[in-house]
C-alpha positions in Angstrom: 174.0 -109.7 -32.1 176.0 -107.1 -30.7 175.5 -105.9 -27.0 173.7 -102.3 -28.4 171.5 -104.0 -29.9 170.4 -106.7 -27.6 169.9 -103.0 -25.1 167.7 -101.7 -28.0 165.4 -104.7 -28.4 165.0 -105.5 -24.6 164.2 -101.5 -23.7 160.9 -101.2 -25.2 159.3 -104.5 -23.0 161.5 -103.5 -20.0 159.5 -99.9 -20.4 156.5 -101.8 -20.9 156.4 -103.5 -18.0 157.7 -100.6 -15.9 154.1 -98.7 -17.5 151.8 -101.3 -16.7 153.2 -101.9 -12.9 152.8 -98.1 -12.5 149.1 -98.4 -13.8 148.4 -101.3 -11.8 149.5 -99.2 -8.7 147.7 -95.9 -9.6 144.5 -97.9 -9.9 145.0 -100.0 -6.9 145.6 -96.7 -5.0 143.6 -93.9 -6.1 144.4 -90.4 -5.4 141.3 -89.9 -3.3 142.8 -92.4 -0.8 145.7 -90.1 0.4 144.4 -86.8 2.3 144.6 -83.7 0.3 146.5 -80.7 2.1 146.8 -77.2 0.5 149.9 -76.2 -0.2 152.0 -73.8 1.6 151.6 -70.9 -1.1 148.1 -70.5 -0.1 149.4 -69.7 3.7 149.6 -66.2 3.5 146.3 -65.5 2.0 144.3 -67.7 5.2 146.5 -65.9 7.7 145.8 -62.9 6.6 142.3 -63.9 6.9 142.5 -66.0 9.7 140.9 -68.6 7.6 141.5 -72.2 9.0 144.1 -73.8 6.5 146.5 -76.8 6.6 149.5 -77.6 5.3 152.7 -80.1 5.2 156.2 -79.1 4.1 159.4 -80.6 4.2 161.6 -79.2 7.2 164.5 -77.6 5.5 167.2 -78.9 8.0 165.7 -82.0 8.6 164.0 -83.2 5.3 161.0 -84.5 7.6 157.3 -83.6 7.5 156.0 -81.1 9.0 152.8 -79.1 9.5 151.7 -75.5 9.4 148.0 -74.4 10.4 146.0 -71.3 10.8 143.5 -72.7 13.7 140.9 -69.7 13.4 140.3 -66.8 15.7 140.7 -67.3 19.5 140.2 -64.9 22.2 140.1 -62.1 19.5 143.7 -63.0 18.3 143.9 -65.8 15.4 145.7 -69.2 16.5 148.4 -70.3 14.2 150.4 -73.8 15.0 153.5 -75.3 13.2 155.2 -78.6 13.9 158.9 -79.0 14.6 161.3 -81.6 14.1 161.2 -83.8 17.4 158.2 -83.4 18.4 158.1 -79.8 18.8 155.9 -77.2 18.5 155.1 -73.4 18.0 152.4 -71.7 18.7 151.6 -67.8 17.9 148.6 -65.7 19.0 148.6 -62.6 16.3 146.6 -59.6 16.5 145.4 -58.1 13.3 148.5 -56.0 12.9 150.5 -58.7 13.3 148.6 -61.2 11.4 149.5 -59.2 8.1 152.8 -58.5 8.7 153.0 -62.3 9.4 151.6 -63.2 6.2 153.9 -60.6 4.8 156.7 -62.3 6.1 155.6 -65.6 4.5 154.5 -64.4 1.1 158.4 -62.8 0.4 159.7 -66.6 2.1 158.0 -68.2 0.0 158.7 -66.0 -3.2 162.3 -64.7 -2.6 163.4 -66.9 0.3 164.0 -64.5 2.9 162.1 -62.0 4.5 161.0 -58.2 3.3 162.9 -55.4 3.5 165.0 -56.9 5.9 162.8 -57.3 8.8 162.2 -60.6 10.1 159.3 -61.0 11.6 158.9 -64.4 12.4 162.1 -63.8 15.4 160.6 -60.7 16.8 156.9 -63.0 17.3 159.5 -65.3 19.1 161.5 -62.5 21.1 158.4 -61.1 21.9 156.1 -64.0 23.1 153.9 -63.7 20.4 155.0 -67.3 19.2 156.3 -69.6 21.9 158.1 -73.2 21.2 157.4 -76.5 23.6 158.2 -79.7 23.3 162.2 -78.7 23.5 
């Protein structure tokens, strides 16, 4: 028996066994036992209504875990938090205006990668103590 064969024969069991340990973990761990989060495309829609929302993505420089939340409405502005690498953290306070330009911002991120028309709104909520970072 030639080596090409003795691949052929042994593939289908080694694929086999491969399925049935996958099965044995999916039903040992059901999907109900890891925490659903939304995902990140449904952001701009619960900012823009200051709807309280939760999600994870992966930290572009990093590769880590992180987490962005709309908190819900506070002292008339609406509470949004994201986590940063190293244990960092920004928080913004938007007014209405600011809200939708905000979720503006993240719908053309999310869609084109960088922000509309130019304007990036996320650095002027820094510059203008709209968002503030701790933890740094």
């Amino acid at each position: 028996m030639n080596r090409s064969t003795r691949t052929q024969t042994r593939t289908p069991h080694a694929v086999a066994i491969m399925m049935a340990g996958l099965a044995a973990v999916m039903v040992a761990a059901p999907a109900a036992a890891q925490p659903l989060v939304g995902t990140c495309g449904d952001l701009p829609d619960h900012l823009e209504a200051c709807t309280a929302f939760e999600c994870t993505f992966t930290h572009p420089f990093t590769g880590g875990e992180e987490t962005r939340a709309v908190v819900g409405e506070e002292n008339g502005n609406c509470h949004y938090r994201e986590s940063m690498p190293n244990d960092g953290e920004m928080n913004c306070s938007y007014d209405e205006a600011t809200r939708k330009t905000m979720a503006t911002y993240y719908r053309s991120y999310f869609t084109t990668g960088g922000p509309p028309d130019g304007e990036d709104a996320f650095n002027n909520a820094l510059k203008d103590g709209t968002c503030e970072v701790s933890g740094y």
